[in-house]
C-alpha positions as CSV (number, residue, x, y, z in Angstrom):
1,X,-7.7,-21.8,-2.2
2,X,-7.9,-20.0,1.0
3,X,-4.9,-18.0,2.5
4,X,-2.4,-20.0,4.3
5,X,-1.2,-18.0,7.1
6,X,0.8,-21.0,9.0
7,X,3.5,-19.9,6.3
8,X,4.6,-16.6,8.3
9,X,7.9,-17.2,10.1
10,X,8.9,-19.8,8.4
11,X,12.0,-19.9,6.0
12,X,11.7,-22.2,2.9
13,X,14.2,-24.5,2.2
14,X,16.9,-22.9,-0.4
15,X,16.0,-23.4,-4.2
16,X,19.3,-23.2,-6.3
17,X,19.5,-21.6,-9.3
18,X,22.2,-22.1,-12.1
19,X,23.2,-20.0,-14.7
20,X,25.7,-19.0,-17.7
21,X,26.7,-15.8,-19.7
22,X,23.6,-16.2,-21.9
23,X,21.2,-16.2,-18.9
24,X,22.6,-13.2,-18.3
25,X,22.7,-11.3,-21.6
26,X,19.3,-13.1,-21.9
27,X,18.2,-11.2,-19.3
28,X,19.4,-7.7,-20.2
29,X,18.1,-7.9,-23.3
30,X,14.8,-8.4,-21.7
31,X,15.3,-5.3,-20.0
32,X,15.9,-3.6,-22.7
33,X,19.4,-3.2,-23.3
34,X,21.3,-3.5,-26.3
35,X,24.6,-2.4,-28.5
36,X,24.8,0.6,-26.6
37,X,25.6,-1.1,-23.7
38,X,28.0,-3.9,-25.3
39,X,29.3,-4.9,-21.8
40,X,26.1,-6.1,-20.8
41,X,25.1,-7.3,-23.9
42,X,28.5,-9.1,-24.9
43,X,30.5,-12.4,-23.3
44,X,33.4,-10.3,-23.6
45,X,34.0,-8.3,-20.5
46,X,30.6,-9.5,-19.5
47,X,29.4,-7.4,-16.6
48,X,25.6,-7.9,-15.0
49,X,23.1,-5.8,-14.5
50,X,22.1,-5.2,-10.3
51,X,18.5,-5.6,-11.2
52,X,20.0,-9.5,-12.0
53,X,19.3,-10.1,-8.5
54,X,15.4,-10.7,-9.1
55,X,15.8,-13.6,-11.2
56,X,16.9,-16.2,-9.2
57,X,13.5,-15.3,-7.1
58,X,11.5,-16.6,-9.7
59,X,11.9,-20.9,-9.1
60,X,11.2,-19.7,-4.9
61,X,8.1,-17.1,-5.9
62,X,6.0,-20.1,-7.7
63,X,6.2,-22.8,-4.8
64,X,5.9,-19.8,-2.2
65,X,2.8,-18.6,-3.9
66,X,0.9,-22.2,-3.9
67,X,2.0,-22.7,-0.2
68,X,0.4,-19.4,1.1
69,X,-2.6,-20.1,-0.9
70,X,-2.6,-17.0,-3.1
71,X,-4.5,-16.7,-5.9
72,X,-2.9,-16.3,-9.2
73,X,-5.3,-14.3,-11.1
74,X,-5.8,-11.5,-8.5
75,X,-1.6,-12.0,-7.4
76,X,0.0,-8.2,-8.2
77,X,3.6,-6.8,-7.6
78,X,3.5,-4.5,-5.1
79,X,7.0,-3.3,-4.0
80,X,10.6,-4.6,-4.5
81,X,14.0,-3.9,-3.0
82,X,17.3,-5.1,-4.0
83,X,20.1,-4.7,-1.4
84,X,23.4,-5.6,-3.1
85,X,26.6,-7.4,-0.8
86,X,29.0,-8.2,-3.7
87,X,29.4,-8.1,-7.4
88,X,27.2,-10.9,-9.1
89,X,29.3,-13.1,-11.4
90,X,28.4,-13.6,-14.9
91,X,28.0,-17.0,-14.5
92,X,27.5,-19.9,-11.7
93,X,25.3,-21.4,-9.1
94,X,22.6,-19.2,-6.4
95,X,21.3,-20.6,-3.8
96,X,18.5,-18.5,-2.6
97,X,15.5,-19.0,0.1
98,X,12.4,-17.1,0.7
99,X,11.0,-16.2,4.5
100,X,7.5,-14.9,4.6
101,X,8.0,-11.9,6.7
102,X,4.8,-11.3,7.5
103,X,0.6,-11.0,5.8
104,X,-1.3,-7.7,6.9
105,X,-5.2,-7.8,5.9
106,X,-6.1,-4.5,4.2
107,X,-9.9,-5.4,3.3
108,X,-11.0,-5.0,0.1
109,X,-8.1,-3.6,-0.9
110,X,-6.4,-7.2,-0.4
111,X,-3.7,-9.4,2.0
112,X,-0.3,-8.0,1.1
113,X,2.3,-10.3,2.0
114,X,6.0,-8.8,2.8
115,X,8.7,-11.8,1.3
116,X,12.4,-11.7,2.6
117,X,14.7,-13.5,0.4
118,X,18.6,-14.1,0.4
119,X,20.9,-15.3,-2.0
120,X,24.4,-16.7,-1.2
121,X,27.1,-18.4,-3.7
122,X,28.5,-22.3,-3.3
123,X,30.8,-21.0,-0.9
124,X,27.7,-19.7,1.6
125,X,28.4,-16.2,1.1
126,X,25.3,-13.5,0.8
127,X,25.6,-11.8,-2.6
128,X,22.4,-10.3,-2.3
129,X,18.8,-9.8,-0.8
130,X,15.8,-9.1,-1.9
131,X,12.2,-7.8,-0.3
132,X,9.2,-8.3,-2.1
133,X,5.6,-7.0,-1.2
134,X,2.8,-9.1,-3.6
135,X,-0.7,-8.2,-3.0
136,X,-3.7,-10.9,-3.3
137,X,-6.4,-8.9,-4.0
138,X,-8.9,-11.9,-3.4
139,X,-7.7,-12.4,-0.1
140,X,-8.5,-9.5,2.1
141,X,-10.9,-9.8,4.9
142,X,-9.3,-12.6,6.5
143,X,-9.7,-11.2,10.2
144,X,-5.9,-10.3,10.4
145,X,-3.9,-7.2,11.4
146,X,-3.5,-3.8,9.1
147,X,-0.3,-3.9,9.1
148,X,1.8,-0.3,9.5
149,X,1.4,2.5,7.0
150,X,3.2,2.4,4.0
151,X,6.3,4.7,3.8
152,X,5.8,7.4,1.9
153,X,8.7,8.4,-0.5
154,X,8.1,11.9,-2.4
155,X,10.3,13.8,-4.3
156,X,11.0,17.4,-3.0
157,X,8.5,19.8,-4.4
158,X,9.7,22.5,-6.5
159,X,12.9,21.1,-7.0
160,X,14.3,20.1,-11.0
161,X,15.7,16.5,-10.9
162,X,19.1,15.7,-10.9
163,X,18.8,13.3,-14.0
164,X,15.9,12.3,-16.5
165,X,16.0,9.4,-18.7
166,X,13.1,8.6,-21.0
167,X,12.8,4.8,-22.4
168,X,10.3,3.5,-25.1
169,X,9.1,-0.4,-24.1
170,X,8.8,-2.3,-27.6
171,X,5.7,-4.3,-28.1
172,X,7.2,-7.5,-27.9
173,X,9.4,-6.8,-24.5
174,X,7.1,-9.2,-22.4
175,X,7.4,-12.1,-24.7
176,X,11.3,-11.1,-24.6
177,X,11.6,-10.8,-20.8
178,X,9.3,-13.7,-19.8
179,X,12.4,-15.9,-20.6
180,X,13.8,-15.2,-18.0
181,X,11.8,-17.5,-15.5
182,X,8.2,-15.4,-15.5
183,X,6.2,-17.4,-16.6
184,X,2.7,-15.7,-15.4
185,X,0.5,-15.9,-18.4
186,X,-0.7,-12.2,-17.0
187,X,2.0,-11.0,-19.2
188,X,1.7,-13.1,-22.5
189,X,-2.3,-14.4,-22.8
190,X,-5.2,-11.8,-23.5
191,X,-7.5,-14.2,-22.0
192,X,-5.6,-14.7,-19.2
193,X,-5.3,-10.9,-18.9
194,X,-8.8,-10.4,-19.5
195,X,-9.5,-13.0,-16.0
196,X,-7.6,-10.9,-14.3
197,X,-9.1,-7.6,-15.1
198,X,-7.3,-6.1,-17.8
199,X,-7.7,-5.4,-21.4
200,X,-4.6,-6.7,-22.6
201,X,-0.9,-8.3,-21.0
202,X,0.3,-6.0,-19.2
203,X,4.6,-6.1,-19.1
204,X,6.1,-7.7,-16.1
205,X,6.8,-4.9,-12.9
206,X,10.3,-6.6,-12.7
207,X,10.8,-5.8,-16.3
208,X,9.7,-2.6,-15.8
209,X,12.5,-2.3,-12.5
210,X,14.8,-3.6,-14.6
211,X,14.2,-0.7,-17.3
212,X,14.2,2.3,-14.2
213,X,17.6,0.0,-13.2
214,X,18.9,0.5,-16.2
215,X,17.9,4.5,-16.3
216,X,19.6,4.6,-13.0
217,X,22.9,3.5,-14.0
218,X,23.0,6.1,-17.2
219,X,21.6,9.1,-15.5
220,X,24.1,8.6,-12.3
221,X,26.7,7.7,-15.0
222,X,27.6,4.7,-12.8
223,X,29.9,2.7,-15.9
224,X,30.8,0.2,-12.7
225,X,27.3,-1.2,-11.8
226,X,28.7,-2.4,-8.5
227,X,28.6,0.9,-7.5
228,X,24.8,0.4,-6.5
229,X,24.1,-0.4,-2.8
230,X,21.0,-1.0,-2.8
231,X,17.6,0.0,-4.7
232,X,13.8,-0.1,-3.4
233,X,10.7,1.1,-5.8
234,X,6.6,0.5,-5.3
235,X,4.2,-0.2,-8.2
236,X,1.7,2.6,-8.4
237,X,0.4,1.7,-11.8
238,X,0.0,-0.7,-14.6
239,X,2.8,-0.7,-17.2
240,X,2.0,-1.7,-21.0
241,X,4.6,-2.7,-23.9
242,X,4.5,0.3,-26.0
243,X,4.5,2.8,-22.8
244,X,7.0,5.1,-22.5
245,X,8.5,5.5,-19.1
246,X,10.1,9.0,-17.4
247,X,12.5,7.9,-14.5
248,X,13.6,11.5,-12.3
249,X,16.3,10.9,-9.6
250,X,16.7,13.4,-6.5
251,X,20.0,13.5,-4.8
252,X,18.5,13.0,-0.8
253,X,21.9,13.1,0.0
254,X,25.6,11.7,0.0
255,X,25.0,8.6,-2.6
256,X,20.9,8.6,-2.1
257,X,18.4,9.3,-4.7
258,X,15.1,9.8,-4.4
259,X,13.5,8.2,-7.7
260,X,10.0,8.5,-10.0
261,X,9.1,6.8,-13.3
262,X,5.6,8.2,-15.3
263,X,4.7,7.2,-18.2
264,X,3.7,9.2,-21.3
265,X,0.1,10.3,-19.5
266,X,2.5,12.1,-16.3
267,X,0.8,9.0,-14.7
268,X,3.2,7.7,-11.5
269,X,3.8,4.3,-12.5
270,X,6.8,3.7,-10.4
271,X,7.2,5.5,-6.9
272,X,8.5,5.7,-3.3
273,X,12.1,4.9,-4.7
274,X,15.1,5.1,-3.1
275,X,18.6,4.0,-4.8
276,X,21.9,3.8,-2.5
277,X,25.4,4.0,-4.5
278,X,29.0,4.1,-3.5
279,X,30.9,7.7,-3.9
């Protein structure tokens, strides 16, 4: 299927979403969380993760995908954002539609296509939005502009982090977090995987987000998670069930962190983050 480029500009129709408490416990257990975090975890109280926000993208990702004529089997995450209005209930209806921001032709490298999304309740109001960067690495070569250089995020050099929280991925957290609308066989069949280039599933990037979330919200003790204004990372590198990830956090300044997951191997598997929080 060749790359659609009449899709740039144009904003897709909004695809609503609805959802109840165990969608989102569903989900935060898919992420990893458990009895140690009971709020999350538990209908009582029930309080959702920020890294929630993702989800919803899932039933606009698919269509937008077939539309822009990307291929599936070369299709990687390359960057996500979430920037966070108001508190996301625990249960409801999201209405959320995707723009197609723009596609910049890197070569061989691939197209990488920048996707703006925003989500708003029944009422019309934006709870959140979302920017996602997915690379076709099939589809490069097309003829079309570079794009801009990539920001470049570093921590400070020298400098001992702020916080450091280590988390161990079970081998069975793809099947676990796949029920929650991502369906890519990438991260389920090892022939599927194989197509694609790799030896085995490899675990979702938004799972893995949803983990460095997670780390976030212990290691800035933020107990309220609508404390978090907003939170950006790239993909640098593969992430398997079994790793172990290392996320780091920087204080930039007044309620910004610069952030950095590895994995057991010191390899960067999670970089150029930025997180935004209130106080």
């Amino acid at each position: 299927m060749a790359l659609n480029l009449d899709v740039i500009g144009k904003k897709m129709d909004s695809v609503a979403f609805r959802y109840n408490e165990d969608t989102v416990i569903l989900y935060a257990l898919g992420i990893g969380a458990g009895v140690d975090e009971l709020d999350f975890v538990y209908e009582r109280n029930l309080k959702v993760f920020p890294t929630f926000a993702v989800v919803p993208l899932m039933p606009v990702l698919f269509p937008f995908f077939s539309a822009a004529g990307l291929n599936l089997y070369a299709v990687l995450h390359g960057e996500q954002k979430i920037i966070l209005h108001r508190p996301i209930p625990p249960s409801g209806a999201l209405y959320t539609a995707a723009t197609c921001e723009s596609i910049y032709d890197k070569g061989e490298k691939g197209a990488v296509v920048n996707i703006g999304l925003e989500t708003r309740d029944d009422a019309g109001a934006l709870l959140f939005e979302n920017k996602t960067v997915i690379v076709d690495r099939s589809a490069g070569n097309f003829g079309g502009d570079r794009g801009p250089k990539g920001e470049k995020i570093d921590p400070p050099e020298g400098v001992d982090p702020d916080f450091r929280v280590e988390q161990k991925i079970p081998r069975d957290q793809a099947a676990l977090y796949r029920l929650s609308g991502d369906k890519n066989p990438l991260h389920i069949d090892p022939v599927f995987a194989k197509k694609a280039g790799f030896d085995r599933p490899i675990l979702h990037g938004l799972c893995s987000f949803g983990y460095v979330g997670r780390a976030i919200l212990r290691g800035l003790g933020l107990g309220d998670p609508g404390r978090l204004r907003s939170y950006g990372v790239r993909f640098m590198n593969v992430v398997y069930p079994e790793d172990t990830l290392i996320t780091e956090g920087w204080k930039l300044g007044p309620g910004r962190f610069i952030i950095r997951t590895t994995n057991q191997a010191g390899k960067t598997v999670l970089g150029n983050g930025l997180v935004e929080v209130d106080g």
